[in-house]
C-alpha positions as CSV (number, residue, x, y, z in Angstrom):
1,X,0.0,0.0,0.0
2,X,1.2,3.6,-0.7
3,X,0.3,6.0,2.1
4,X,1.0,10.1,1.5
5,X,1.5,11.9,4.2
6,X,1.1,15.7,4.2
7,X,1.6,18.5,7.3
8,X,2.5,22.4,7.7
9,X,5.8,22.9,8.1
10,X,5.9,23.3,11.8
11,X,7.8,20.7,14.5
12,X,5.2,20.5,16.4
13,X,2.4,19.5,13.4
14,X,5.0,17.6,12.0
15,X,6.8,15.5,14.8
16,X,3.1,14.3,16.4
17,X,2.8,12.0,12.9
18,X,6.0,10.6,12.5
19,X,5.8,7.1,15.0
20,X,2.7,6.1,12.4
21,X,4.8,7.0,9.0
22,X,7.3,4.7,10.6
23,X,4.9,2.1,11.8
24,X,3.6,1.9,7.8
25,X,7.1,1.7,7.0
26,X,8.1,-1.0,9.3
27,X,4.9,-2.5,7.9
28,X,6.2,-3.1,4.6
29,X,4.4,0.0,3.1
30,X,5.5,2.5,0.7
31,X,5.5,6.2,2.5
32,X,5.7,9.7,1.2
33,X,5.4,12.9,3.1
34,X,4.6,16.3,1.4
35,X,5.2,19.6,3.6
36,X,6.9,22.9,3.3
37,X,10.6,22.4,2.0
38,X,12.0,24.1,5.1
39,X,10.1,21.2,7.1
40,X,11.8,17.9,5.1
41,X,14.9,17.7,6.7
42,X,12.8,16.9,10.1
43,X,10.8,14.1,8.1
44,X,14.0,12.7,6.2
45,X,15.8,12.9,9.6
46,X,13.4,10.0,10.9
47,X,13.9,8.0,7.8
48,X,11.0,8.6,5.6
49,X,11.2,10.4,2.2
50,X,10.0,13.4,1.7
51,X,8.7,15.8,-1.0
52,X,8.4,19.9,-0.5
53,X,5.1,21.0,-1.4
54,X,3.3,24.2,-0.6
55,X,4.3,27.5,-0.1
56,X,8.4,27.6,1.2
57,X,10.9,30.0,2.5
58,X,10.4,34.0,2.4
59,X,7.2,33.2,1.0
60,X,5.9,31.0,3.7
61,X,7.3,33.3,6.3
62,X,5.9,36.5,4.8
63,X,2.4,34.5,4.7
64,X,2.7,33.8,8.3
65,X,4.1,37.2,9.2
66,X,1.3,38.8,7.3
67,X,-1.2,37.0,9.6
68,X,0.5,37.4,12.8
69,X,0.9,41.0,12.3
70,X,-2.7,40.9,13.3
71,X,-2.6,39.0,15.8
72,X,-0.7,40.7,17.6
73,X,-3.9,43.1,19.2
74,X,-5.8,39.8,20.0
75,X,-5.9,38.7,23.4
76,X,-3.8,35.7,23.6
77,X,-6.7,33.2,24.3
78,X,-8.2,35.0,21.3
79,X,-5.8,34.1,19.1
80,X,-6.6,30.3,17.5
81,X,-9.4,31.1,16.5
82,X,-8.1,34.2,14.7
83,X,-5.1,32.8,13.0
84,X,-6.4,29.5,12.1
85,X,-8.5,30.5,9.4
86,X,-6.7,33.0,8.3
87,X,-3.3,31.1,8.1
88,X,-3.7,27.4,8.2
89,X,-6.7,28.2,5.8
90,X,-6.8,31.4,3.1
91,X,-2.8,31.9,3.3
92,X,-1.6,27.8,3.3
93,X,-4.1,25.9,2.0
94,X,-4.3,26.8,-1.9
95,X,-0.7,27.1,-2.4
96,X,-0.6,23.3,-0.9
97,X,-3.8,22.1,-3.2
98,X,-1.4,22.4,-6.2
99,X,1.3,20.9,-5.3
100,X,-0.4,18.1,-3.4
101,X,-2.7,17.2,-6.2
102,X,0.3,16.8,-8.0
103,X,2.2,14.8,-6.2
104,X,-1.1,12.3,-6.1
105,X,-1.7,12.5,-9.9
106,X,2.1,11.1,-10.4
107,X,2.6,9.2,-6.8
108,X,-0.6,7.1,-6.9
109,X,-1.3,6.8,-3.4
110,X,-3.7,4.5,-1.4
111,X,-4.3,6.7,1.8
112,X,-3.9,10.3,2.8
113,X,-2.9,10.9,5.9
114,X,-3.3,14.9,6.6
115,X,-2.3,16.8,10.0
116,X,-4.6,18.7,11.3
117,X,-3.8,22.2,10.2
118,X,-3.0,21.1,6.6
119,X,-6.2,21.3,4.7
120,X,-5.2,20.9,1.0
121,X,-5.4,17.1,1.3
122,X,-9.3,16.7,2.2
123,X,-9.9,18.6,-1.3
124,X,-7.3,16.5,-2.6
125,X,-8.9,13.4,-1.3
126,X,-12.5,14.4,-3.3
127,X,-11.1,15.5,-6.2
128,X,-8.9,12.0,-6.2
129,X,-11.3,9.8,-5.0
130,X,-9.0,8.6,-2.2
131,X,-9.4,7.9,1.2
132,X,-8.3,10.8,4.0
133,X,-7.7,10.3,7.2
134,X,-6.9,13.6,9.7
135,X,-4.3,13.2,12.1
136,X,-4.7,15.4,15.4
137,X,-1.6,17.3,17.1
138,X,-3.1,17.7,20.4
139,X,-6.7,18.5,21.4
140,X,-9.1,18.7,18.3
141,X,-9.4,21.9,16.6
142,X,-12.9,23.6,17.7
143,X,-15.7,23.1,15.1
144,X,-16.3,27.1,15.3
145,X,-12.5,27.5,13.9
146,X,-13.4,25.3,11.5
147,X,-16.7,26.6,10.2
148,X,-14.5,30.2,9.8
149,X,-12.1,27.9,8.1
150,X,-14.6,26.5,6.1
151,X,-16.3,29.8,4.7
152,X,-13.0,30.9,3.8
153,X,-12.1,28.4,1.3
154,X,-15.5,27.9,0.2
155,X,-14.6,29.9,-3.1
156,X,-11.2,27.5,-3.5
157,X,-13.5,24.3,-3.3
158,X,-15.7,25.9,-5.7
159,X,-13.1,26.6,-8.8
160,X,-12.7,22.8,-8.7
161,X,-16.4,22.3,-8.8
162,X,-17.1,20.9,-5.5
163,X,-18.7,22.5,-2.0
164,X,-16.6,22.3,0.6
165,X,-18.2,20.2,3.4
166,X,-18.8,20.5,7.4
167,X,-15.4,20.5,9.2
168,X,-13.6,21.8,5.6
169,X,-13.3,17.8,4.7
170,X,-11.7,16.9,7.7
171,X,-12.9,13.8,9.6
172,X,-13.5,12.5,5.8
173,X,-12.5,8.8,6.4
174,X,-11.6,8.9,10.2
175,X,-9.7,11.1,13.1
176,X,-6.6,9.8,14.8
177,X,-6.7,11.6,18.2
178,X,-3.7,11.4,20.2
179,X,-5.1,13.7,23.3
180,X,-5.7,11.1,26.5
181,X,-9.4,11.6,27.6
182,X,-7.9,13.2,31.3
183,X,-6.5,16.0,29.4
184,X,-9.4,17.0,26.5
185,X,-10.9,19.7,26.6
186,X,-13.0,19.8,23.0
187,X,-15.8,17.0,22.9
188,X,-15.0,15.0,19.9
189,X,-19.0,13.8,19.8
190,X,-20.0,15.9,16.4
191,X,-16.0,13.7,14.7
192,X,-17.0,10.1,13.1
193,X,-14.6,7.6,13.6
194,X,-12.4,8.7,16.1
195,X,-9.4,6.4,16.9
196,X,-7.2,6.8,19.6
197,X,-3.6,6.7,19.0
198,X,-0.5,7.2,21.2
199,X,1.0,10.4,21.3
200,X,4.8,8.4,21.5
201,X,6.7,5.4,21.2
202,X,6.5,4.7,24.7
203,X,5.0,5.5,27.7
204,X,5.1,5.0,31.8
205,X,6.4,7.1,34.2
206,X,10.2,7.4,34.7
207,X,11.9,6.5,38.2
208,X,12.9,9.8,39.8
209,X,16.4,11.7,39.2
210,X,19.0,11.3,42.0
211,X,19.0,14.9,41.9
212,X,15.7,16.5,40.5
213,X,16.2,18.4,37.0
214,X,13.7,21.0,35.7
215,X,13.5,20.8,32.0
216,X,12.7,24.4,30.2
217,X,11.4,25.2,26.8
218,X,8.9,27.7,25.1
219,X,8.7,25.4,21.9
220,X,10.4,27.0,18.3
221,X,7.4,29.8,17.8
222,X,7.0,31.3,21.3
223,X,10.9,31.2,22.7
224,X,11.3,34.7,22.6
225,X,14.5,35.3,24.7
226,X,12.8,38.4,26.8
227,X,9.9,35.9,28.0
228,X,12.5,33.0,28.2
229,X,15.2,34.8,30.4
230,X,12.5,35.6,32.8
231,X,11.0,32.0,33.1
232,X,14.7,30.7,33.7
233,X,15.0,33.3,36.3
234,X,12.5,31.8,38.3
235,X,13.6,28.5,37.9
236,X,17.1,28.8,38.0
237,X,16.6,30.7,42.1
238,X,15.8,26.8,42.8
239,X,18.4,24.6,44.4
240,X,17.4,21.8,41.1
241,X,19.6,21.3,38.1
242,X,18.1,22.9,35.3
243,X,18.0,22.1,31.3
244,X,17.0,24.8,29.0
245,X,16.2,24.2,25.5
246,X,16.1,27.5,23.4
247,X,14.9,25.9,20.3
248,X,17.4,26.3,17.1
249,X,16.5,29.5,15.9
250,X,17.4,31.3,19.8
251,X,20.9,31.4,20.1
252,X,21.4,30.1,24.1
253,X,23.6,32.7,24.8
254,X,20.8,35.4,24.3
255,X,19.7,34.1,27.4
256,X,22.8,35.8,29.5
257,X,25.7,34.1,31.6
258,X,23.8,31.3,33.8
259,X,25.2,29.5,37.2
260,X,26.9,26.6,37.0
261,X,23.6,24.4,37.3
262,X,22.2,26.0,34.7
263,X,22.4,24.3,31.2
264,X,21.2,26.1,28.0
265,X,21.3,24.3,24.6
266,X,20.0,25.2,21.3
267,X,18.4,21.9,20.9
268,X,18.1,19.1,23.3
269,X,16.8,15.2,22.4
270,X,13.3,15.7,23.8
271,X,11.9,12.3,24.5
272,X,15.4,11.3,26.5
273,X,14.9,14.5,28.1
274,X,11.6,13.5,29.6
275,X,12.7,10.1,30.8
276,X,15.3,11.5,33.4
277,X,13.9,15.0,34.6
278,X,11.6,15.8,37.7
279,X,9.6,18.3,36.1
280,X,8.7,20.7,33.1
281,X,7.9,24.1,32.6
282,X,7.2,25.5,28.8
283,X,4.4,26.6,26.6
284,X,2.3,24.1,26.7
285,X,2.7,22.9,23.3
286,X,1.1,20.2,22.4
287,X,4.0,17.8,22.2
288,X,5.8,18.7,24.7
289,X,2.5,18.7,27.2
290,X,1.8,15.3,26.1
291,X,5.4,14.0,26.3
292,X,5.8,15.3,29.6
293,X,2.8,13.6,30.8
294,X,3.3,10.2,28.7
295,X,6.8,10.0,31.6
296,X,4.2,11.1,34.2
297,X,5.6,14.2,34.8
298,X,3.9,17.1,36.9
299,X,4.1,20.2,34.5
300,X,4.1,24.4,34.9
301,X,2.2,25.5,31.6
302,X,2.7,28.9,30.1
303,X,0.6,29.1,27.5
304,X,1.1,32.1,24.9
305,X,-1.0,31.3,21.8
306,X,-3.3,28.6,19.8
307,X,-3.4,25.2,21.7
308,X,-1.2,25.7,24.6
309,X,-4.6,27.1,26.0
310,X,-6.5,24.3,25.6
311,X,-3.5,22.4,26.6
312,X,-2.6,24.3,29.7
313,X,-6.9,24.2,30.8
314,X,-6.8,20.2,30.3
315,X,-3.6,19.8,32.6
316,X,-4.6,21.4,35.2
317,X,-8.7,20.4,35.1
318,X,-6.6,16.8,35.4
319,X,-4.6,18.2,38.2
320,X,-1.4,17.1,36.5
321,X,-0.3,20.6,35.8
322,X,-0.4,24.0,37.5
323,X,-0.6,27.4,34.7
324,X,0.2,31.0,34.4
325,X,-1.3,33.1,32.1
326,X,0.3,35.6,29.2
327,X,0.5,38.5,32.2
328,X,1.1,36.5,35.4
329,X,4.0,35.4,34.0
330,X,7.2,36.3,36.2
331,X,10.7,34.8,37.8
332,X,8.8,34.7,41.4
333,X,5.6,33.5,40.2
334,X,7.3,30.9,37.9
335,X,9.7,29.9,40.9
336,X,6.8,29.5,43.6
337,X,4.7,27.3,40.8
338,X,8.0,25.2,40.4
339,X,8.6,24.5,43.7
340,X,5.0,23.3,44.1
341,X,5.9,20.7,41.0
342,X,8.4,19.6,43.5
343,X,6.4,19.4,46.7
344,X,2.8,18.4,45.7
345,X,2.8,14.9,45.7
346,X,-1.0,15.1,44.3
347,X,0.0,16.6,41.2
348,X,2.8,13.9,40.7
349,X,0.5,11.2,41.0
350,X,-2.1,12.9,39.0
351,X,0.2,12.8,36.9
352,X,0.5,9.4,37.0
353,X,-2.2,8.5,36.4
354,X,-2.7,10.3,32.6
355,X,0.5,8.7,32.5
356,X,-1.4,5.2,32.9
357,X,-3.7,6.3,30.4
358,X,-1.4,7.2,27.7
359,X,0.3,3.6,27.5
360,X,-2.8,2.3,27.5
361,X,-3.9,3.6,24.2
362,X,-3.3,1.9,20.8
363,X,0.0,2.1,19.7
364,X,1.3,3.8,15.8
365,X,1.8,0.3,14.7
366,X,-1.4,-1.1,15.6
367,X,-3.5,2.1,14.0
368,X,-1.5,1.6,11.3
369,X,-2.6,-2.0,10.8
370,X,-6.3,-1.1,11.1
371,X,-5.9,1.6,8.2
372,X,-4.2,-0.4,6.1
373,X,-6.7,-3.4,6.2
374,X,-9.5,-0.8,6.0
375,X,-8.2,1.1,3.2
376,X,-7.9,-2.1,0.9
């Protein structure tokens, strides 16, 4: 079976997908992946081949900027549901329909397999006649950003002579959702055929640290260095080891000289990360939220934009994580929320316990099994 995969260029829409593109692959399957050109490296990096597609570069960045730009006067909880549409939909999306419908015209694929903000392949999928299936990065997208979403390419659907259904296609042959029920905080009643997949490789909480580490990151979109000195601040006032990950395009020494228990890196292997650290503060981006708590980790959320909200309200309705908002964000009130990380023993085994319920869901190569013997 041929399975094309297809994502936005970001890490964290494109890392979430990559245990089931290997799972086909170890399956005896052919896999391709289409995304931004910028974003192939990170596919081609786990071993499956890649093909740029969509809008790359100064052009994808000037879309983005364009959007953001507006943003910016949105209140941060605001902001989803204003840059969704508006980015992952009229900016993205028709640039991607090209190139996607392409790459299926010449590839000749079985299954699409689409990302949640990459909405090219559900018109792809009609106008092919193929099978999609939507792949989730974290809590499902809310079915009002969608109907936004939807209205705005309503005129894109039309020059290839189709309407553009609920949802804007998504949901068309299934939903792989890879949120934990403890954590969700958007009912997935009105999505048919929802299958739960795990958000890693492995789960189960890790055996404590001899000496407890606090891992640090705001992610590769909201690590601005002004927000990021004053988080490690906080946590570096601790008597704890502390690992900072500025993300690749933060230089770590933006972040000034550090103590000697201090540790700042440009880029840090996540997942190991998790298994030996005592805690985690960062944005609440969906992968790192969910990594954390696959390890059972109790977690300091700090949301800034799009689903670290959703994210942060789901962690601590679970009472696995403890938040701060856009303006309550400081070095004392990050350091008092740390040290209650360290303390609470609740939120540990709260923890836990979404923990248990991560390894507990289906596994990438198991999904992958069911798709492939439902798509033949």
């Amino acid at each position: 079976m041929r399975v094309l995969f297809s994502s936005t260029s970001g890490h964290g829409h494109v890392l979430p997908m990559v245990p089931l593109a290997r799972a086909f692959r170890a399956a005896g399957h052919d896999v391709l992946w289409a995304t931004a050109a910028q974003a192939t490296p990170l596919v081609t990096a786990a071993g499956i081949e890649a093909v740029a597609a969509g809008a790359h570069g100064e052009q994808e960045s000037a879309l983005r900027r364009a959007v953001l730009r507006q943003a910016a006067a949105v209140p941060g909880e605001g902001r989803a549901r204003f840059v969704f549409p508006r980015m992952f939909g009229e900016a993205l999306t028709p640039l991607m329909v090209d190139d996607l419908l392409g790459i299926a015209e010449t590839w000749r694929p079985d299954l699409l397999v689409h990302e949640h903000a990459e909405l090219a392949a559900p018109l792809v999928a009609e106008l092919s006649g193929l099978p999609s299936v939507t792949h989730s990065f974290g809590t499902p997208i809310p079915p009002p950003i969608l109907d936004d979403t939807r209205e705005r390419l309503a005129e894109l659907w039309r020059t290839h002579g189709l309407e553009v259904p609920a949802y804007v296609g998504c949901y068309r042959d299934g939903y792989l959702d890879i949120c934990p029920p403890a954590v969700q905080t958007v009912p997935v009643d009105h999505i048919p055929g929802v299958r739960p997949l795990r958000p890693v490789a492995e789960a189960g909480a890790a055996p404590p640290p001899a000496e407890p580490l606090v891992y640090v990151t705001l992610g590769t979109v909201q690590n601005r260095p002004e927000l990021l000195r004053e988080v490690v601040a906080g946590v570096a006032a601790l008597p704890v080891q502390v690992l900072v990950a500025t993300g690749p395009a933060v230089e770590p020494a933006s972040l000034g000289e550090q103590s000697a228990h201090v540790r700042v890196e440009s880029w840090v292997d996540q997942p190991a990360v998790l298994t030996r650290c005592t805690a985690v503060v960062s944005h609440g981006g969906s992968g790192t939220f969910l990594g954390a708590l696959a390890r059972g980790l109790p977690q300091l959320c700090l949301p800034q934009a799009a689903d670290q909200f959703r994210n942060a309200e789901g962690g601590t309705r679970a009472g696995a994580a403890l938040a701060l908002g856009p303006g309550e964000v400081s070095a004392p009130s990050v350091r008092a929320a740390v040290t209650r990380l360290l303390e609470d023993p609740e939120l540990r085994r709260r923890a836990r316990q979404v923990s248990d319920e991560i390894a507990a869901m289906p596994a990438a190569e198991e999904v992958a099994a069911l798709l492939a013997e439902h798509s033949h």
